[in-house]
N, C-alpha and C positions, 0 to 999 in steps of 0.2 A: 844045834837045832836049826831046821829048813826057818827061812822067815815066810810066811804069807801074813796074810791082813790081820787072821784073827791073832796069831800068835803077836804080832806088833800091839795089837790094841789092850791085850792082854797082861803082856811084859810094861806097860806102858815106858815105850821107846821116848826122846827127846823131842821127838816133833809131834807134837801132840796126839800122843799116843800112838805115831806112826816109825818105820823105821827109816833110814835115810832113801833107800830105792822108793818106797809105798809114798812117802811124805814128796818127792819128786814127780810120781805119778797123779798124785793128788794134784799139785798144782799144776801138773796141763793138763787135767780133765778141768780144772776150773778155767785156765784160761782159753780152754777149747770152747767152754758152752759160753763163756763169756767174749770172744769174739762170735760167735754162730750169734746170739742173742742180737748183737748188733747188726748182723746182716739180716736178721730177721725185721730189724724195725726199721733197718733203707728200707728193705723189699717192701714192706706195709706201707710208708710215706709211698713210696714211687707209686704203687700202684693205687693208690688213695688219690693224688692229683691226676693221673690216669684215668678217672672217675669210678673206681670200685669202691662201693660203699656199702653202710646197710646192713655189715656183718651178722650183728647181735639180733636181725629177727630170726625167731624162732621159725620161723616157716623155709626157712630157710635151710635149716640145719640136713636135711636129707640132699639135700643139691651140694651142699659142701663136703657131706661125705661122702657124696659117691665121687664127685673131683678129688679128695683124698686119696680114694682109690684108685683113681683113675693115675694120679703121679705117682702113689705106689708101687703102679707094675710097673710103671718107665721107669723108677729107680731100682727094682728087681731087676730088669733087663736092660739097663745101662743104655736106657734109650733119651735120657732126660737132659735138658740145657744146662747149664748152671746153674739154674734158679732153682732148679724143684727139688733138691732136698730144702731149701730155706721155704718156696712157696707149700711143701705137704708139712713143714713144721707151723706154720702160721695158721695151717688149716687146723692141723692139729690143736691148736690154741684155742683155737676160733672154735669147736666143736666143744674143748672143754668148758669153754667161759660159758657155752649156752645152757 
């Protein structure tokens, strides 16, 4: 039998419930969002002593996502610095928390 995810979860394999390839991929999607999480909260300090404040007003929240937007296309078009997948996921944050 082919392994994919459901068939693992199913069969319940030795890694909790995953099989040795899934249970592998599992742990670098965790350690992937778990390093990116950390570059997301330099990026917040830096730009916080920077003087960028003030997130959580509400009045705000349309100016933040149209800057979302606005890093979105640069990440579409592969026009962005380093920062802006971490600064459009902070946004992204930032829009949900409101």
């Amino acid at each position: 039998m082919n392994c994919n995810v459901k068939n693992c979860e199913r069969e319940q394999a030795p890694h909790g419930g995953l099989c040795e390839k899934h249970a592998q991929e599992k742990h670098e999607l965790e350690a992937a969002v778990s390093e990116f999480a950390d570059r997301m909260r330099r990026r917040l300090v830096e730009k916080l002593l920077d003087g960028y404040a003030g997130w959580w007003d509400p009045k705000l929240r349309m100016k933040l996502a149209l800057v979302l937007e606005k890093k979105a296309a640069r990440l579409r078009y592969n026009l962005g610095n380093k920062h802006e997948a971490v600064d459009a996921a902070n946004l992204a944050m930032m829009l949900e928390k409101l």
